[in-house]
C-alpha positions, -999 to 999 in steps of 0.1 A, spaced: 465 -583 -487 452 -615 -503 425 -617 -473 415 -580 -483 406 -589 -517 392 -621 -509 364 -602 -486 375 -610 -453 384 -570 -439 353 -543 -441 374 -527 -470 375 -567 -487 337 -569 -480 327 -536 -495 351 -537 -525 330 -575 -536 298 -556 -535 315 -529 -559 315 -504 -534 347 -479 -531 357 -491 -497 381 -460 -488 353 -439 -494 324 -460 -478 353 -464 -450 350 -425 -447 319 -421 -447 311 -445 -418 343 -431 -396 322 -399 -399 294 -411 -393 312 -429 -359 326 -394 -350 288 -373 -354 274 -405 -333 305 -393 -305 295 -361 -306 258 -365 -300 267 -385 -274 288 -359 -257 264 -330 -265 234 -353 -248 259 -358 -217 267 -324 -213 231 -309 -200 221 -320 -167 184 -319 -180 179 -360 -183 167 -365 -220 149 -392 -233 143 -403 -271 112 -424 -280 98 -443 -311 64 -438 -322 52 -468 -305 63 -455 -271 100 -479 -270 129 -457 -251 153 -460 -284 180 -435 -259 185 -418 -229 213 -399 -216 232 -398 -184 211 -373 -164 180 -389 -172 198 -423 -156 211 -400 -123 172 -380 -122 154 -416 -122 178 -439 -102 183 -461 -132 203 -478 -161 203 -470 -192 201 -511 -202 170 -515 -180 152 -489 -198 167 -488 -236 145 -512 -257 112 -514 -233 77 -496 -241 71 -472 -223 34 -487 -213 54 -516 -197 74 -493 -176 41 -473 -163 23 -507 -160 54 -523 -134 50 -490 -117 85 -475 -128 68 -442 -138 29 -432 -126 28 -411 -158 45 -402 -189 49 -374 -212 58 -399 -239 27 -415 -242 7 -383 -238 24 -367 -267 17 -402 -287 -21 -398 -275 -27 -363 -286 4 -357 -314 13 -322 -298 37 -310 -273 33 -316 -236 43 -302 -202 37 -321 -169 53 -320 -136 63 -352 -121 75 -358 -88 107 -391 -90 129 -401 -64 117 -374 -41 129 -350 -67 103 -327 -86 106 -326 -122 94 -308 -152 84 -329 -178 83 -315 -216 78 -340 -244 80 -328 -281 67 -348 -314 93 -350 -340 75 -358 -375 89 -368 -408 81 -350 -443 48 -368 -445 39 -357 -415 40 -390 -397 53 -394 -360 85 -409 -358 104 -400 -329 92 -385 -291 116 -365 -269 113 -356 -233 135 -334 -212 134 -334 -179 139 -304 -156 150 -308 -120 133 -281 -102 142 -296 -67 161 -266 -54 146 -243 -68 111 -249 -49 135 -249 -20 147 -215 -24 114 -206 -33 102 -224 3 128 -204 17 122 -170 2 83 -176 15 99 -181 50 120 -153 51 96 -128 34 74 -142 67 101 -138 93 103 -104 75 67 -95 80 67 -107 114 96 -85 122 80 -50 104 45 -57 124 66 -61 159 84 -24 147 47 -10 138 33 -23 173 62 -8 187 61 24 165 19 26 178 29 20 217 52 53 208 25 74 195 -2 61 220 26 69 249 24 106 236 0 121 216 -26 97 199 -46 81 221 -57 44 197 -74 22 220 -100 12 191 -95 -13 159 -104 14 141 -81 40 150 -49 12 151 -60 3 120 -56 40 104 -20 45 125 -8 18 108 -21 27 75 -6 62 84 30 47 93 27 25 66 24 52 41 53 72 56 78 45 36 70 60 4 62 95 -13 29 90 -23 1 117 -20 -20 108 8 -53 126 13 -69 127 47 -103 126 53 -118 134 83 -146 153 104 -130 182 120 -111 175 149 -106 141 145 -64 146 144 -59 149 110 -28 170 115 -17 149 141 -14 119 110 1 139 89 26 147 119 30 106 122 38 102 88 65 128 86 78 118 118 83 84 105 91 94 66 127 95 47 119 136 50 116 137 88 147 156 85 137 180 62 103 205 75 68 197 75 54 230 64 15 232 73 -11 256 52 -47 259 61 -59 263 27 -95 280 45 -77 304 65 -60 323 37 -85 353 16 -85 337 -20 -65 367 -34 -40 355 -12 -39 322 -16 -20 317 -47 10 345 -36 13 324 -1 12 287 -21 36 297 -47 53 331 -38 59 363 -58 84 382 -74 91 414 -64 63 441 -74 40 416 -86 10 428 -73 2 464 -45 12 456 -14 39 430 -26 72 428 -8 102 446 -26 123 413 -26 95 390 -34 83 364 -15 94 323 -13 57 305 -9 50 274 14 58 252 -20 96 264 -21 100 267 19 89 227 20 115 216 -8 131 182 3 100 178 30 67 179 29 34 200 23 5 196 47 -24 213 31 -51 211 55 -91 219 44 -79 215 10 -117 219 0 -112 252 2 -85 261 -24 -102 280 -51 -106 264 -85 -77 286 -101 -54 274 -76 -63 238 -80 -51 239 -115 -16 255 -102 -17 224 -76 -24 195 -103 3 213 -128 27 208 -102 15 170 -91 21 163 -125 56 179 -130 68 191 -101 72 227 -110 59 257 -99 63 290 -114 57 324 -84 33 349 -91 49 372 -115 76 352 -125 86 337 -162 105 307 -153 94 278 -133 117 259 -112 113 222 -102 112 212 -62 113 175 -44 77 185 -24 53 157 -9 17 166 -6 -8 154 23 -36 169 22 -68 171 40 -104 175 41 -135 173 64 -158 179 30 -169 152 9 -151 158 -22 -163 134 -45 -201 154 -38 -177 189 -44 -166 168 -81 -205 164 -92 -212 200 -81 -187 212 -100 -163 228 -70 -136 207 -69 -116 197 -100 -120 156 -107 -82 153 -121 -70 173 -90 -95 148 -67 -76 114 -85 -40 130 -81 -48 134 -46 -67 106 -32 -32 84 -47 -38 68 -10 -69 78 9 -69 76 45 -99 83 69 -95 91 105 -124 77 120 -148 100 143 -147 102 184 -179 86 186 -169 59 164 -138 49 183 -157 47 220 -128 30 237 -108 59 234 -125 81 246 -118 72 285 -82 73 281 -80 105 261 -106 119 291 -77 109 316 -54 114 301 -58 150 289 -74 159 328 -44 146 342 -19 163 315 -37 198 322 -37 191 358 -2 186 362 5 217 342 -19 240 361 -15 225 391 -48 212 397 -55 178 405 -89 169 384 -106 134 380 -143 124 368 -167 108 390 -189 79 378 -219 99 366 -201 123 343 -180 95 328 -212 80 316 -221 117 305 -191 121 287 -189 84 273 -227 88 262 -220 129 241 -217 123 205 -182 147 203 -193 164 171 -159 185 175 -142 153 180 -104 148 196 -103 189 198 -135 192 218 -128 166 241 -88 181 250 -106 217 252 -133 204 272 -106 188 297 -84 221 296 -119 239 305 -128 215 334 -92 218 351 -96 255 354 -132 259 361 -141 233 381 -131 242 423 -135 205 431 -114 175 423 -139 151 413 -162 168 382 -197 161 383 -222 159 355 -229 198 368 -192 208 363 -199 200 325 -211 223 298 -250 222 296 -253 213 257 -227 183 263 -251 166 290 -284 177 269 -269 159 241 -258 127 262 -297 122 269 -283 112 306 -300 147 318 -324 123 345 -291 107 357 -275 141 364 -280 159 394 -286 195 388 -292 223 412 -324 243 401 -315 232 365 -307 255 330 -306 291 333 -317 313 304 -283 325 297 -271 284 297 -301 276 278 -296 298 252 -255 294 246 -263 255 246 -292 263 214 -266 289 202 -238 263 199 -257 237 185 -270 257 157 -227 264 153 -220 228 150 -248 219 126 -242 247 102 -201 241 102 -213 204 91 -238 217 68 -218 245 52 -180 236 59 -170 272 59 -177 306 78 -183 324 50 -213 298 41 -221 294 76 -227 335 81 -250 333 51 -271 309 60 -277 324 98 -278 356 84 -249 379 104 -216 388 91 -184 361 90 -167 381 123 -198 373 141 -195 336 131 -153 340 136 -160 350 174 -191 327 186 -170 298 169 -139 311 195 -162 316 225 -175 278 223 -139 262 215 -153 251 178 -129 252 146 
């Protein structure tokens, strides 16, 4: 005890300097516990930490920071920082940069053959002076890997959907669609890649092109495949019909109406999907029945009071240019955005020149083996037929073939087996080889049809069309039947 007194125990030493040693003695076993307890808390995250003065010396680091780095705690604690960069230990540090410009800093760093994220923070006393520096370290080794190895699966992944699309295209080519050209494999795949979701998709299109034949493609391949594709020409309907066959009716709605009323195309396609073909032609009061239900999925029959909701997907299609329709005030522009959600053109026959041989084989052939006449092209009508613009498209060329197969008394066709406007408008007329030439009656059904074809691109409709020739819409109807245009 004497020893005590005399100064030689920390209680001896602080009671000769007047101090209360049991409280001083306190007060510094606390202080030993806190300093524990930092030290555990700086252990315990496995981001490496490391505490700096203000002249760059490491004052502390903790034991993630040693394992991150490949280092000691002794070889570091006490050095400047701009030593440690000098030697080559680090090529930069956060430290120093925070030092250099007093605000908080974020690098990446790459150490060990680990990559690291590297955020320094100033710590400032009350005066606003720099005092202390600390950097955490991130190690964000594994996760670039995973993200490395997301990258390559998302690739494999791609690879694997194009070999299913190539394979879905070798399907369609092997039966329907003939797609020899870029530009017709490009809108297949476009078509099949559409089929995933239940987007509108609007089809554009001259006639003839196979717009319904896409829109056949993308059912086919759709979550709805099992549910019906109901088709509606919206042209081929009178317009005080239109709205009764889209929507339905209840019973006695209008004269004529059916006692039970009437389901329209909207209710038969619930859980599948609407094609509306020439959709150009739906009046305007039935485009605003056709956005309503876009927007809420609900459609309400011609003299009824309740609306009921349906799960309907709309394709629709058009050989019009229906922005030109928007600025002339025929189409509705809200209806025009909710429908061109994905816009997808078929490209034109004349635009798509590889297939145009294959489709001609293939369609002689198909009609041959169902007739049971062999048919097959000679040289000089190919280059006829490869040289004709196909203003009708797919539809001409598979009439023309059906034509050929049960007109023609020879196997081989020859330029003089083929229609008289289709070899006028080839401009390979020299080339063909024609026995006393045009007749009157060929001469004039060749003018006749052309004038057809120009006025359906001019006009788009029959109705239009009859006006502008001046004879009635039957006459139009029938001349349009006799030549094989729609």
């Amino acid at each position: 005890m004497a020893s005590e007194d005399q100064g030689d125990s920390p209680r001896g030493f602080l009671r000769a300097r007047g101090h209360n040693p049991d409280v001083l003695a306190e007060v510094l076993l606390a202080y030993e516990e806190l300093e524990r307890e930092q030290d555990v808390i700086l252990n315990a995250t496995s981001d490496g930490l490391w505490i700096s003065d203000s002249e760059g010396r490491v004052l502390r680091i903790n034991s993630s920071a040693e394992r991150l780095n490949n280092i000691e705690a002794s070889e570091v604690v006490g050095r400047r920082l701009q030593d440690l960069v000098a030697e080559g230990v680090f090529d930069r540090s956060a430290t120093l940069e925070v030092i250099r410009t007093g605000a908080p800093v974020r690098m990446l760093q790459n150490r060990q053959g680990r990559k690291l994220v590297l955020t320094g923070v100033p710590v400032f006393d009350k005066d606003g002076k720099l005092i202390r520096v600390v950097v955490s370290e991130h190690d964000i080794t594994e996760i670039d890997s995973l993200h490395r190895e997301l990258e390559e699966q998302e690739a494999i992944k791609n690879r694997y959907r194009d070999e299913i699309l190539e394979r879905h295209l070798e399907e369609v080519e092997s039966k329907r669609v003939i797609a020899k050209s870029a530009c017709m494999r490009k809108a297949l795949r476009q078509a099949i890649k559409v089929s995933a979701v239940d987007s509108t998709v609007l089809l554009e299109g001259e006639s003839g092109v196979g717009k319904g034949l896409i829109a056949d493609l993308i059912h086919k391949y759709s979550n709805r495949s099992e549910k019906p594709l109901v088709k509606l020409n919206c042209g081929a309907i009178p317009e005080s019909l239109i709205e009764a066959e889209l929507f339905g009716y209840e019973k006695g709605a209008f004269t004529g109406a059916q006692a039970k009323g009437k389901p329209g195309y909207f209710e038969v396609a619930d859980g599948g999907i609407l094609f509306l073909d020439e959709i150009a032609e739906l009046p305007l009061s039935s485009q605003v029945k056709l956005l309503r239900f876009l927007e809420d999925g609900r459609v309400m029959r011609v003299g009824g009071t309740q609306s009921r909701r349906l799960d309907v997907r709309i394709l629709a299609a058009t050989h019009r240019d229906l922005q030109a329709m928007v600025d002339q005030g025929a189409f509705r522009l809200d209806l025009f955005y909710r429908l061109s959600v994905i816009p997808l053109r078929v490209p034109p026959l004349r635009e798509r020149v590889e297939c145009i041989l294959p489709a001609l084989n293939h369609y002689i052939a198909q009609y041959g083996e169902r007739l049971g006449a062999r048919r097959r092209f000679s040289r000089a009508a190919t280059e006829v037929l490869l040289a004709y613009p196909w203003p009708g498209n797919m539809r001409e060329l598979i009439n023309l073939c059906e034509r050929l197969v049960v007109m023609s008394d020879a196997e081989v066709v020859e330029p003089a087996d083929l229609p008289p406007d289709v070899v006028l408008r080839s401009g390979k007329t020299e080339q063909a080889s024609w026995p006393g030439g045009l007749t009157l009656g060929q001469a004039i059904e060749s003018t006749e049809r052309t004038l057809l074809l120009k006025a359906r691109e001019r006009h788009g409709n029959q109705s239009a069309m009859a006006k502008a020739l001046g004879v009635d819409q039957s006459t139009i109807a029938r001349k349009l039947k006799k030549y094989g245009i729609s």
